[in-house]
N, C-alpha and C positions, 0 to 999 in steps of 0.2 A: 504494500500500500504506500503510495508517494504521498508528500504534505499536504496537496491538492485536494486526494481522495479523503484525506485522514481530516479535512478541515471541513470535508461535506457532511464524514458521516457522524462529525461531533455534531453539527448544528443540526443533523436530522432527530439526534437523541436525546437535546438538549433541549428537552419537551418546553420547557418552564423560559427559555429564555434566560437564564439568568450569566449564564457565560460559565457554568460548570455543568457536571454531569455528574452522579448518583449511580452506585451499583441497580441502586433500583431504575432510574431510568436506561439504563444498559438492556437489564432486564425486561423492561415492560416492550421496549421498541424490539428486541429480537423477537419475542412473543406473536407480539403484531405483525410482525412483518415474516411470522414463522418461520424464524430460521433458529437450527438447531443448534447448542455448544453446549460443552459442559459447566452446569454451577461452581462445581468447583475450580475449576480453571480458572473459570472468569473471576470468581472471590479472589483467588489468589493471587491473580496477574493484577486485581484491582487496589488489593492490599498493598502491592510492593511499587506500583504508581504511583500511588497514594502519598508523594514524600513526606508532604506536614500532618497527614495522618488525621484531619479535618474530616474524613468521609466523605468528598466530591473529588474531582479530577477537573482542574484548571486545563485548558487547552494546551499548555506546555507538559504537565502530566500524561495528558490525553495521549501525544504525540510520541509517548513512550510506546504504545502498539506498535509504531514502526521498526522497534528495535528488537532482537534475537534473547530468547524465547518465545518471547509474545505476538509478533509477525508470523512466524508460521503457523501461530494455535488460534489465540483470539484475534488480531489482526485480519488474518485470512477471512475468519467468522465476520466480522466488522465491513471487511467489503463486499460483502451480498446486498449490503445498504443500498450499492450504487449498482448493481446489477439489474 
């Protein structure tokens, strides 16, 4: 997923507008948009994004999907957004 892709499919998750994004809005838009991944994955991958530990993912958090482990598991999962 390039910066491009990964900035489309924060603002499609980012139900609320508020300029973060929520394990729960992760959640609720794969649902909707019925794409598969594992909970625990994405907890995990979301935890260790998570730098200040806040429980949201600021769009430079976000952007850690692009990085290795997360690009190939949740990443990959992430750009069905744009599919």
């Amino acid at each position: 997923m390039n910066t491009v892709q990964l900035d489309h499919a924060f603002n499609i998750i980012d139900a609320n507008r508020n300029g973060y994004v929520t394990l729960s809005e992760i959640t609720s838009a794969l649902e909707v948009h019925q794409i598969a991944l594992d909970a625990g994955s994405l907890d995990t991958a979301f935890r260790e994004l998570d730098k200040d530990g806040d429980g949201r993912l600021s769009r430079a958090e976000f952007s850690g999907f692009q990085l290795e482990p997360y690009n190939s598991s949740v990443g990959t999962t992430l750009a069905k957004f744009l599919a």
